[in-house]
C-alpha positions as CSV (number, residue, x, y, z in Angstrom):
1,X,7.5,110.7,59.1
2,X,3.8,110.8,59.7
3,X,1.1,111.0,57.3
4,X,-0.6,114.5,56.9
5,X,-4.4,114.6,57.9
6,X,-5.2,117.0,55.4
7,X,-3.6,118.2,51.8
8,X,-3.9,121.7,50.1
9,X,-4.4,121.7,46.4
10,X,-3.9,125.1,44.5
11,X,-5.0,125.2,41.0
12,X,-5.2,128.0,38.2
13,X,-8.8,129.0,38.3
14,X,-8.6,130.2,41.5
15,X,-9.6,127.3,44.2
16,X,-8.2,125.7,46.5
17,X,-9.1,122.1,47.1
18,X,-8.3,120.5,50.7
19,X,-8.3,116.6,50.6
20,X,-7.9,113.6,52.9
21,X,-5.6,111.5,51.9
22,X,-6.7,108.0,53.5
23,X,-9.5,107.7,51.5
24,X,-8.9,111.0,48.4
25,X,-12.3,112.6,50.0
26,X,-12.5,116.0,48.6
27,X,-13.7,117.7,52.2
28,X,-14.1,121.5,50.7
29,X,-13.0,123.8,48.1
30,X,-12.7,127.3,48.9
31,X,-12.2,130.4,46.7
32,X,-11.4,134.0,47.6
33,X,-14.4,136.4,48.2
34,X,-15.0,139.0,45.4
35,X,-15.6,137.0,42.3
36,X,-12.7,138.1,40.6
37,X,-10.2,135.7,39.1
38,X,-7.3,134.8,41.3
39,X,-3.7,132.8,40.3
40,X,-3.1,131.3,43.8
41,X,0.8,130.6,44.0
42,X,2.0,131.4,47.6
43,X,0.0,128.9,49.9
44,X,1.6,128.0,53.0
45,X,0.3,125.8,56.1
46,X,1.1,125.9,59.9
47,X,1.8,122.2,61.1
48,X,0.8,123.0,64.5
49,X,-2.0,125.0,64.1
50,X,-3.6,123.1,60.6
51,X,-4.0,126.5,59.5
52,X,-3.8,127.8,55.8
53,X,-2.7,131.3,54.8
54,X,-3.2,132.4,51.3
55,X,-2.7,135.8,50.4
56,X,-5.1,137.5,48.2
């Protein structure tokens, strides 16, 4: 089993967190346009692609 390049972290204020975990660097933190408060729960990536989908 390989190592993933990149994890997804979702938390309950609304932001998700990607981080590398060879050395924990945080590389972003995103948050859905609009301002408005957002539970993320259904996250899902795309091994091939490296792609995130989050539904908002």
């Amino acid at each position: 089993m390989t190592r993933p390049q990149r994890i997804y972290a979702a938390e309950g204020g609304g932001e998700i967190t990607g981080i590398i975990p060879r050395n924990n660097f945080i590389e972003y933190r995103w948050t859905p346009p609009g301002g408005k408060d957002t539970l993320l729960l259904n996250i899902a990536g795309a091994e091939q692609t490296g792609r995130l989908f989050v539904p908002i």
